[in-house]
VOBA-1610 file (N, C-alpha, C; in pm, whole numbers, padded with zeros to 5 digits, always signed):
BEGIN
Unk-08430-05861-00214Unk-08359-05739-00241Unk-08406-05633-00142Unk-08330-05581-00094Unk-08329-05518+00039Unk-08373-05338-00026Unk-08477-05254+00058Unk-08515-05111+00023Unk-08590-05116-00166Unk-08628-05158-00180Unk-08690-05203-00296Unk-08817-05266-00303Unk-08953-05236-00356Unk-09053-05317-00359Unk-09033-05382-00478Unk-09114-05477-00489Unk-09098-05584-00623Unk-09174-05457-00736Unk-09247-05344-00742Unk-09316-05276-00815Unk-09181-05194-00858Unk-09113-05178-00802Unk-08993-05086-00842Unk-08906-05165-00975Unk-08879-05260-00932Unk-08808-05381-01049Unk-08947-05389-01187Unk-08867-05366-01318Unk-08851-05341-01453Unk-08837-05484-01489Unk-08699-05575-01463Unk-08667-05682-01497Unk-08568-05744-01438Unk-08530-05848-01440Unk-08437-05947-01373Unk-08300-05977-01448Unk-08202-05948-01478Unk-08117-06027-01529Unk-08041-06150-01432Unk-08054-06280-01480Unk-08029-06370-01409Unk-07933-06436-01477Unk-07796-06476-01446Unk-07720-06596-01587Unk-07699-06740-01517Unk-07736-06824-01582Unk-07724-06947-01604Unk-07566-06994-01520Unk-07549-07001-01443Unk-07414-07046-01384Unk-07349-07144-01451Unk-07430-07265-01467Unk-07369-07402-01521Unk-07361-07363-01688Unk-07435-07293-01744Unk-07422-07235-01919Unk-07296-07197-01899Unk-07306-07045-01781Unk-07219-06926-01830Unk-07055-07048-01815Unk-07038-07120-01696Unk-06941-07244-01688Unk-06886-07338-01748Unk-06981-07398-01872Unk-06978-07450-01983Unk-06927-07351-02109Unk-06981-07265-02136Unk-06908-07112-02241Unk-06781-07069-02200Unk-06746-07082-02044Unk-06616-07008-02018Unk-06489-07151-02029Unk-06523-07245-02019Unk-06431-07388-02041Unk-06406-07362-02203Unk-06493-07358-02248Unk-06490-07376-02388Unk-06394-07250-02449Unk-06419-07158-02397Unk-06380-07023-02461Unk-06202-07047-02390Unk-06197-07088-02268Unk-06066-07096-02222Unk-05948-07211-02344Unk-06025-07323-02341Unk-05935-07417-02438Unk-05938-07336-02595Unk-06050-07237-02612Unk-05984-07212-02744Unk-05899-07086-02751Unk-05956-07016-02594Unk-05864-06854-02659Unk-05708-06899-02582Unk-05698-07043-02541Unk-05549-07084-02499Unk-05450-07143-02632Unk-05563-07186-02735Unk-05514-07308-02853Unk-05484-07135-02943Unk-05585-07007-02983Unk-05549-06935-03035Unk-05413-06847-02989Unk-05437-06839-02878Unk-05331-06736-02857Unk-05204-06826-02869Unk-05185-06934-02846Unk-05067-07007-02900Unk-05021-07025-03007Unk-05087-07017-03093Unk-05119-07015-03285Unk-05020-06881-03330Unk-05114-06787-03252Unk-05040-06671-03234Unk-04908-06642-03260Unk-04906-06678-03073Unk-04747-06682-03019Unk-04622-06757-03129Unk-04702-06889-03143Unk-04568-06934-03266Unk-04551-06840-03428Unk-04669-06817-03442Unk-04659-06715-03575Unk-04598-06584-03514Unk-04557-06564-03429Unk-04514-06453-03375Unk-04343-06475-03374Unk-04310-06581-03297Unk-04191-06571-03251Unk-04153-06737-03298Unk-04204-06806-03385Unk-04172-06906-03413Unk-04166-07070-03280Unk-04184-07066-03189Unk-04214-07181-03111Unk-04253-07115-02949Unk-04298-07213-02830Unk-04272-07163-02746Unk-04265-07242-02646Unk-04198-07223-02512Unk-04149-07327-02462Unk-04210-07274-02303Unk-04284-07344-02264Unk-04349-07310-02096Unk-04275-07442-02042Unk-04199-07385-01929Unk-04170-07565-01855Unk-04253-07550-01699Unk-04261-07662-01664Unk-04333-07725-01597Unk-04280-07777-01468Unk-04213-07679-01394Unk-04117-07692-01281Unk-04226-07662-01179Unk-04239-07732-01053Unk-04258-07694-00919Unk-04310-07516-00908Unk-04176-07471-00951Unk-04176-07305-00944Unk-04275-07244-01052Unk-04227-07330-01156Unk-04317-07264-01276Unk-04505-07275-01241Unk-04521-07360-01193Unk-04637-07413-01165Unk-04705-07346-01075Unk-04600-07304-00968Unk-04712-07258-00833Unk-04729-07067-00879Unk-04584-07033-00962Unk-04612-06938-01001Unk-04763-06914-01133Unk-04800-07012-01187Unk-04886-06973-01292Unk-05061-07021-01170Unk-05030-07047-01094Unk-05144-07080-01006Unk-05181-06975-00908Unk-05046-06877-00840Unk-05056-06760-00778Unk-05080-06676-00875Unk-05112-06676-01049Unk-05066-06562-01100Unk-05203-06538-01131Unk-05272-06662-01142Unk-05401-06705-01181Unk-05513-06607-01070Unk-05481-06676-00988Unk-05563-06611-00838Unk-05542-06466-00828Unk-05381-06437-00844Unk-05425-06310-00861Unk-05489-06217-00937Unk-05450-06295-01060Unk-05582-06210-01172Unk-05700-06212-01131Unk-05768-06328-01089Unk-05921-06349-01041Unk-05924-06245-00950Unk-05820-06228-00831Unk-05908-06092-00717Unk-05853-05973-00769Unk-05769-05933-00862Unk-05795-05815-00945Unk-05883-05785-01054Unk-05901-05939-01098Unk-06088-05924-01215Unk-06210-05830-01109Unk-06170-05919-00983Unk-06304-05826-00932Unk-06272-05696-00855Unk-06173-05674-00791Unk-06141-05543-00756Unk-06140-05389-00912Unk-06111-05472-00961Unk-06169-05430-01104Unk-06286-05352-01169Unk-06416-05477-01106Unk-06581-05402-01121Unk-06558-05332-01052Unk-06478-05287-00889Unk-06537-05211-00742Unk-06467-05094-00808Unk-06352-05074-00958Unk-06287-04945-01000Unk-06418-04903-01040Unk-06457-05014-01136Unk-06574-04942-01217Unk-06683-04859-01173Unk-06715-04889-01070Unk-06831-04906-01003Unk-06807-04771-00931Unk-06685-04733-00887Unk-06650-04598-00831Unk-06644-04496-00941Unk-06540-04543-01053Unk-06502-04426-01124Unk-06622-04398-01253Unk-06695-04490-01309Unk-06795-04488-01413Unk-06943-04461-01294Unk-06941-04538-01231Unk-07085-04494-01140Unk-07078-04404-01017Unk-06995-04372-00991Unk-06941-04305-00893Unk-07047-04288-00756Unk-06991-04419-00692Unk-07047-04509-00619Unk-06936-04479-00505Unk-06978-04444-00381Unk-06853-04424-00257Unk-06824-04589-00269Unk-06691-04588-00188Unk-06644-04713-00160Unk-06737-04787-00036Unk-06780-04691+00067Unk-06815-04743+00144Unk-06968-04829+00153Unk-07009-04836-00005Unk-07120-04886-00045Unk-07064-05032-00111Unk-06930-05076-00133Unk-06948-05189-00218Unk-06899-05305-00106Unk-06875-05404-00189Unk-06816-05535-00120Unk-06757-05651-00219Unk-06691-05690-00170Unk-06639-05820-00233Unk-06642-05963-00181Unk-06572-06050-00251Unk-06556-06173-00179Unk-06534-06287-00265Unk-06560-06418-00244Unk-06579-06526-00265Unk-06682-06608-00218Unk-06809-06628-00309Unk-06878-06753-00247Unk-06854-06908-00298Unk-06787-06960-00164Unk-06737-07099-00215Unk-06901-07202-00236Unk-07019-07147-00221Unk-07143-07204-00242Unk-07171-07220-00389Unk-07162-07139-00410Unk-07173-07104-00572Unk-07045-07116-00651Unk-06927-07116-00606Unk-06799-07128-00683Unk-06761-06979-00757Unk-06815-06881-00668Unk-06758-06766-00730Unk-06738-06655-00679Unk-06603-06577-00754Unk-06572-06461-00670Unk-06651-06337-00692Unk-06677-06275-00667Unk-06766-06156-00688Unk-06754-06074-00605Unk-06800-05867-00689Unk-06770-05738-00623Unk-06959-05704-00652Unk-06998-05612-00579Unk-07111-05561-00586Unk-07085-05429-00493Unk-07222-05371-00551Unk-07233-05195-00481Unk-07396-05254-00457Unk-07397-05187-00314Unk-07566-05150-00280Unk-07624-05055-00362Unk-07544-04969-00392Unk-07601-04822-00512Unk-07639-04869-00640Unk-07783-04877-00680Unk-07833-04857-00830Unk-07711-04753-00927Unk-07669-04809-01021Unk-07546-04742-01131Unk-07678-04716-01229Unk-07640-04615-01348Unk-07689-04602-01463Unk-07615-04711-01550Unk-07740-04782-01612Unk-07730-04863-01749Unk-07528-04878-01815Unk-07502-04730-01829Unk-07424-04712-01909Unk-07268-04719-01829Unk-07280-04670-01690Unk-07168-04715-01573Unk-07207-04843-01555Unk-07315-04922-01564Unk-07281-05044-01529Unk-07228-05156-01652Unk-07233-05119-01754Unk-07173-05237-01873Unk-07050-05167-01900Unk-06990-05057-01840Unk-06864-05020-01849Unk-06779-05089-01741Unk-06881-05093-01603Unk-06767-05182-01480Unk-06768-05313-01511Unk-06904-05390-01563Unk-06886-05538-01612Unk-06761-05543-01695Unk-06667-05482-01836Unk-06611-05459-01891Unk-06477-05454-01896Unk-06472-05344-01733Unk-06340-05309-01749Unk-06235-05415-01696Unk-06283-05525-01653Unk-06206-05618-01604Unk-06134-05703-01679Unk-06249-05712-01802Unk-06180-05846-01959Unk-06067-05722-01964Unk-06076-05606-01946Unk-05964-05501-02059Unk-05826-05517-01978Unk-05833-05512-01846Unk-05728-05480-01781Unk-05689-05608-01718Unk-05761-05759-01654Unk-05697-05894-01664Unk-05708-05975-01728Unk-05761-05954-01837Unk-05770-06029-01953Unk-05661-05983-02086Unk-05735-05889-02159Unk-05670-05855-02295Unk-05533-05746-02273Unk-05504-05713-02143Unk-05361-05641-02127Unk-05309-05716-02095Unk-05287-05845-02012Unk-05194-05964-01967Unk-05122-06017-02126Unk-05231-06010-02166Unk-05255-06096-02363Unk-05139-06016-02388Unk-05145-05889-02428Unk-05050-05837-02480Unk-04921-05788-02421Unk-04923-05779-02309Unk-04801-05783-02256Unk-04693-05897-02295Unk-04776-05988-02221Unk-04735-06156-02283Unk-04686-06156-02402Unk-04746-06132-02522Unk-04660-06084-02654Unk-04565-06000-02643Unk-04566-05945-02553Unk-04415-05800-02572Unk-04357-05848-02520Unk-04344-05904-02458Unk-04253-05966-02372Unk-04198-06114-02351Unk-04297-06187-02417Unk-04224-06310-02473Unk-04219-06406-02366Unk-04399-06368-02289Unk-04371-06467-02193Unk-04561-06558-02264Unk-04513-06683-02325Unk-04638-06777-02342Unk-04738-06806-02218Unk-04693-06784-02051Unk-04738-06790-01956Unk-04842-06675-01922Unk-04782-06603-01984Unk-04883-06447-01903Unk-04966-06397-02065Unk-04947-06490-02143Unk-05047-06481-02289Unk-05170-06614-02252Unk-05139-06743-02205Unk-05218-06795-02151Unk-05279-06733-01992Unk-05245-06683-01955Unk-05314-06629-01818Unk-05431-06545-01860Unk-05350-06436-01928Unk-05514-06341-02007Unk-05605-06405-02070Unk-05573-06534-02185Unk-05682-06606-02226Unk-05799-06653-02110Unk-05714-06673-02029Unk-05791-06729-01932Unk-05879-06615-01852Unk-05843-06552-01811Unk-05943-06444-01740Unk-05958-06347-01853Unk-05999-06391-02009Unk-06083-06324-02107Unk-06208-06425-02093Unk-06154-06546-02103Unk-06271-06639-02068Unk-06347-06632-01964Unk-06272-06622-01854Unk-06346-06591-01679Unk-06423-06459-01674Unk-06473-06399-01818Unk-06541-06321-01816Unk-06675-06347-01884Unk-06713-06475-01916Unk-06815-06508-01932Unk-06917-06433-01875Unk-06950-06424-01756Unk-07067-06424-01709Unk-07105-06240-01717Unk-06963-06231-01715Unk-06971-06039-01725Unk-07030-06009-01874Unk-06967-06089-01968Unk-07028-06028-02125Unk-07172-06082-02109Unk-07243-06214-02038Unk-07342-06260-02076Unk-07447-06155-01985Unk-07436-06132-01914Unk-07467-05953-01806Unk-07453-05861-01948Unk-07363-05793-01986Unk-07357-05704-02087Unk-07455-05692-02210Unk-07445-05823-02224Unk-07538-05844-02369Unk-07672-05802-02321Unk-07742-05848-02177Unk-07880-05831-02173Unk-07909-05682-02151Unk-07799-05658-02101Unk-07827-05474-02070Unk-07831-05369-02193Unk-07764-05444-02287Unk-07777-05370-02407Unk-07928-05338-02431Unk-08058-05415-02433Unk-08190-05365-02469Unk-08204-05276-02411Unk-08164-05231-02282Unk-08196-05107-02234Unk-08171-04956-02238Unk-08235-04877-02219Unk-08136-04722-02203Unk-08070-04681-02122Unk-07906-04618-02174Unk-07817-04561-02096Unk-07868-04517-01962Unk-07965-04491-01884Unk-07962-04335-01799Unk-08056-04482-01742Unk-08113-04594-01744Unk-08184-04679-01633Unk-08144-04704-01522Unk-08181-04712-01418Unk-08078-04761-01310Unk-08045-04913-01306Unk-07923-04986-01268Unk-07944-05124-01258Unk-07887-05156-01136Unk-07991-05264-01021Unk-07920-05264-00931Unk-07874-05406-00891Unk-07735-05394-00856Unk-07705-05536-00874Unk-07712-05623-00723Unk-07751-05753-00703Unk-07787-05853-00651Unk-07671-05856-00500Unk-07664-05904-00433Unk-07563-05873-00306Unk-07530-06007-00314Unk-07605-06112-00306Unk-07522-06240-00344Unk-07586-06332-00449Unk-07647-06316-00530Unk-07683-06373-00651Unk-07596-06354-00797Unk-07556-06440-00898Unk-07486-06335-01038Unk-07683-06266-01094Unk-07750-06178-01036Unk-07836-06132-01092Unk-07838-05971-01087Unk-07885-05914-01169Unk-07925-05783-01200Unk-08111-05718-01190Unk-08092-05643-01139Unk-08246-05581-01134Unk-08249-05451-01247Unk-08322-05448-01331Unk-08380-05357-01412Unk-08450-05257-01369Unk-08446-05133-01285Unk-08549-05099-01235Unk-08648-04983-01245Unk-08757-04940-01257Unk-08823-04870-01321Unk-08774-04713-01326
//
Protein backbone atom coordinates (compact mmCIF):
# COMPACT_ATOMS: atom_id res chain seq x y z
CA UNK A 1 0.00 0.00 0.00
CA UNK A 2 1.52 2.93 -1.38
CA UNK A 3 2.11 6.55 1.19
CA UNK A 4 1.12 4.57 4.22
CA UNK A 5 3.29 2.89 6.93
CA UNK A 6 2.05 -0.45 8.20
CA UNK A 7 1.73 1.68 11.83
CA UNK A 8 -0.92 3.78 10.18
CA UNK A 9 -3.26 0.59 9.33
CA UNK A 10 -5.95 -0.22 12.30
CA UNK A 11 -7.05 -3.39 10.31
CA UNK A 12 -7.36 -5.30 7.12
CA UNK A 13 -10.55 -6.14 5.56
CA UNK A 14 -9.81 -8.97 3.23
CA UNK A 15 -12.90 -11.28 1.48
CA UNK A 16 -12.51 -14.67 0.66
CA UNK A 17 -12.89 -14.63 -3.26
CA UNK A 18 -13.70 -18.36 -3.70
CA UNK A 19 -16.44 -17.96 -0.35
CA UNK A 20 -17.60 -14.54 -1.53
CA UNK A 21 -18.02 -16.85 -5.31
CA UNK A 22 -19.63 -19.69 -3.76
CA UNK A 23 -22.42 -17.13 -1.71
CA UNK A 24 -22.93 -15.17 -4.94
CA UNK A 25 -23.84 -18.64 -7.19
CA UNK A 26 -25.96 -19.59 -4.54
CA UNK A 27 -27.71 -16.31 -3.90
CA UNK A 28 -28.02 -15.97 -7.90
CA UNK A 29 -30.03 -19.49 -8.36
CA UNK A 30 -32.18 -18.47 -5.52
CA UNK A 31 -32.88 -14.69 -5.93
CA UNK A 32 -33.54 -16.06 -9.86
CA UNK A 33 -36.03 -19.17 -8.51
CA UNK A 34 -37.62 -16.17 -6.07
CA UNK A 35 -38.07 -13.52 -8.23
CA UNK A 36 -39.81 -15.93 -10.62
CA UNK A 37 -42.23 -17.16 -7.84
CA UNK A 38 -42.87 -13.65 -7.79
CA UNK A 39 -43.28 -12.81 -11.31
CA UNK A 40 -45.94 -15.71 -11.74
CA UNK A 41 -47.85 -14.61 -8.52
CA UNK A 42 -47.75 -11.38 -10.12
CA UNK A 43 -48.88 -11.78 -13.57
CA UNK A 44 -49.73 -15.41 -13.60
CA UNK A 45 -46.89 -17.22 -15.96
CA UNK A 46 -43.89 -16.07 -17.79
CA UNK A 47 -42.45 -16.69 -20.93
CA UNK A 48 -38.47 -15.71 -21.74
CA UNK A 49 -37.60 -17.24 -25.26
CA UNK A 50 -34.42 -18.21 -26.14
CA UNK A 51 -33.64 -16.75 -29.61
CA UNK A 52 -30.08 -15.90 -30.87
CA UNK A 53 -31.34 -12.17 -30.24
CA UNK A 54 -32.83 -12.89 -27.02
CA UNK A 55 -29.66 -14.36 -25.80
CA UNK A 56 -26.96 -12.01 -26.92
CA UNK A 57 -29.29 -9.34 -25.71
CA UNK A 58 -29.48 -10.81 -21.98
CA UNK A 59 -25.52 -11.31 -22.21
CA UNK A 60 -24.90 -7.51 -23.40
CA UNK A 61 -27.43 -6.55 -20.75
CA UNK A 62 -25.54 -8.53 -18.20
CA UNK A 63 -22.10 -6.84 -18.94
CA UNK A 64 -23.61 -3.89 -18.97
CA UNK A 65 -24.92 -3.99 -15.58
CA UNK A 66 -21.49 -5.33 -14.33
CA UNK A 67 -19.59 -1.95 -15.77
CA UNK A 68 -22.37 0.17 -14.39
CA UNK A 69 -22.19 -1.96 -10.86
CA UNK A 70 -18.81 -0.48 -10.81
CA UNK A 71 -19.03 2.90 -12.32
CA UNK A 72 -21.51 2.96 -9.61
CA UNK A 73 -18.87 2.70 -6.43
CA UNK A 74 -16.70 5.65 -8.61
CA UNK A 75 -20.61 7.74 -8.07
CA UNK A 76 -20.23 6.82 -4.61
CA UNK A 77 -17.00 7.48 -4.00
CA UNK A 78 -17.40 11.11 -5.55
CA UNK A 79 -20.76 12.08 -4.31
CA UNK A 80 -20.77 10.33 -0.52
CA UNK A 81 -16.82 10.72 -0.16
CA UNK A 82 -16.27 13.39 -2.23
CA UNK A 83 -13.30 12.12 -3.76
CA UNK A 84 -12.12 14.17 -7.22
CA UNK A 85 -12.44 11.93 -10.14
CA UNK A 86 -9.05 12.32 -10.90
CA UNK A 87 -8.15 10.08 -7.89
CA UNK A 88 -10.15 6.90 -8.88
CA UNK A 89 -9.87 4.03 -11.40
CA UNK A 90 -11.51 1.20 -12.76
CA UNK A 91 -11.20 -1.91 -14.68
CA UNK A 92 -11.18 -5.54 -14.94
CA UNK A 93 -8.72 -7.99 -13.50
CA UNK A 94 -8.97 -11.04 -15.68
CA UNK A 95 -6.27 -12.57 -12.86
CA UNK A 96 -8.59 -12.59 -10.28
CA UNK A 97 -11.89 -12.72 -12.37
CA UNK A 98 -13.00 -9.36 -11.36
CA UNK A 99 -14.25 -6.07 -12.26
CA UNK A 100 -13.46 -3.44 -9.90
CA UNK A 101 -13.54 0.72 -9.13
CA UNK A 102 -11.20 2.12 -6.40
CA UNK A 103 -10.11 5.76 -5.17
CA UNK A 104 -6.46 6.39 -3.89
CA UNK A 105 -8.35 8.81 -1.28
CA UNK A 106 -9.01 7.31 2.31
CA UNK A 107 -13.29 7.87 2.45
CA UNK A 108 -14.91 8.10 5.97
CA UNK A 109 -16.34 4.74 7.35
CA UNK A 110 -19.78 6.08 6.55
CA UNK A 111 -19.08 7.30 2.56
CA UNK A 112 -17.55 4.16 2.20
CA UNK A 113 -20.51 1.46 3.06
CA UNK A 114 -22.73 3.95 1.27
CA UNK A 115 -20.50 3.57 -2.21
CA UNK A 116 -20.16 -0.33 -1.50
CA UNK A 117 -24.15 -0.06 -1.52
CA UNK A 118 -25.17 2.07 -3.97
CA UNK A 119 -24.61 -0.30 -6.71
CA UNK A 120 -27.04 -3.45 -5.29
CA UNK A 121 -29.70 -0.21 -5.27
CA UNK A 122 -29.32 1.05 -8.68
CA UNK A 123 -28.12 -2.52 -10.78
CA UNK A 124 -29.54 -4.71 -8.80
CA UNK A 125 -32.92 -3.92 -6.89
CA UNK A 126 -34.09 -1.05 -9.60
CA UNK A 127 -33.63 -3.48 -12.71
CA UNK A 128 -35.90 -5.94 -10.14
CA UNK A 129 -38.49 -3.58 -10.17
CA UNK A 130 -38.63 -2.14 -13.25
CA UNK A 131 -38.76 -5.69 -14.57
CA UNK A 132 -42.05 -5.98 -12.59
CA UNK A 133 -43.51 -2.76 -14.10
CA UNK A 134 -42.94 -3.59 -16.99
CA UNK A 135 -43.39 -7.12 -17.52
CA UNK A 136 -40.17 -7.99 -18.64
CA UNK A 137 -39.01 -11.66 -16.62
CA UNK A 138 -35.53 -10.79 -18.37
CA UNK A 139 -34.63 -7.54 -16.70
CA UNK A 140 -36.25 -9.16 -13.18
CA UNK A 141 -33.67 -11.94 -13.66
CA UNK A 142 -30.84 -9.53 -14.62
CA UNK A 143 -31.24 -7.55 -11.18
CA UNK A 144 -31.32 -10.89 -9.30
CA UNK A 145 -28.29 -11.34 -10.71
CA UNK A 146 -26.26 -8.26 -10.03
CA UNK A 147 -28.12 -8.31 -6.37
CA UNK A 148 -26.14 -11.41 -6.12
CA UNK A 149 -22.89 -9.93 -7.89
CA UNK A 150 -22.92 -7.98 -4.87
CA UNK A 151 -21.64 -10.40 -2.67
CA UNK A 152 -18.44 -9.25 -2.01
CA UNK A 153 -19.72 -5.52 -1.55
CA UNK A 154 -22.24 -6.62 1.42
CA UNK A 155 -19.45 -9.04 2.75
CA UNK A 156 -17.06 -5.49 2.80
CA UNK A 157 -20.17 -3.80 4.46
CA UNK A 158 -20.79 -6.14 7.16
CA UNK A 159 -17.07 -5.85 8.45
CA UNK A 160 -17.17 -2.09 8.39
CA UNK A 161 -20.08 -2.01 10.44
CA UNK A 162 -17.74 -2.60 13.85
CA UNK A 163 -16.35 0.51 13.12
CA UNK A 164 -17.05 4.34 13.55
CA UNK A 165 -18.67 6.53 11.00
CA UNK A 166 -15.84 9.36 10.80
CA UNK A 167 -12.67 6.31 10.42
CA UNK A 168 -10.95 6.58 7.39
CA UNK A 169 -10.99 3.42 5.09
CA UNK A 170 -8.61 3.05 2.47
CA UNK A 171 -9.28 0.87 -0.20
CA UNK A 172 -6.68 -1.61 -1.89
CA UNK A 173 -5.69 -0.57 -5.74
CA UNK A 174 -5.75 -4.12 -6.81
CA UNK A 175 -6.69 -6.44 -4.07
CA UNK A 176 -10.86 -6.96 -2.96
CA UNK A 177 -9.16 -5.58 0.49
CA UNK A 178 -9.80 -2.67 2.77
CA UNK A 179 -7.43 -0.91 5.24
CA UNK A 180 -8.83 0.27 8.58
CA UNK A 181 -6.75 3.04 9.40
CA UNK A 182 -5.82 4.66 12.57
Amino acid sequence: MENYEQEDILSVIEIDLKKVAWSSLIMTFSFSIIGMIIYISLYGSFQITFSFVDLLLLFFGYVLLIILHECFHLVGFWFFGKVPWSSMNYGVNLKMGIAYATTSIPLPNRAMKKALLLPFWTTGVLPVIIGYSIQSPMLVLLGAWLIAGAAGDFAMYKDLRKYPPNILIKDDPVKPKLYVMK
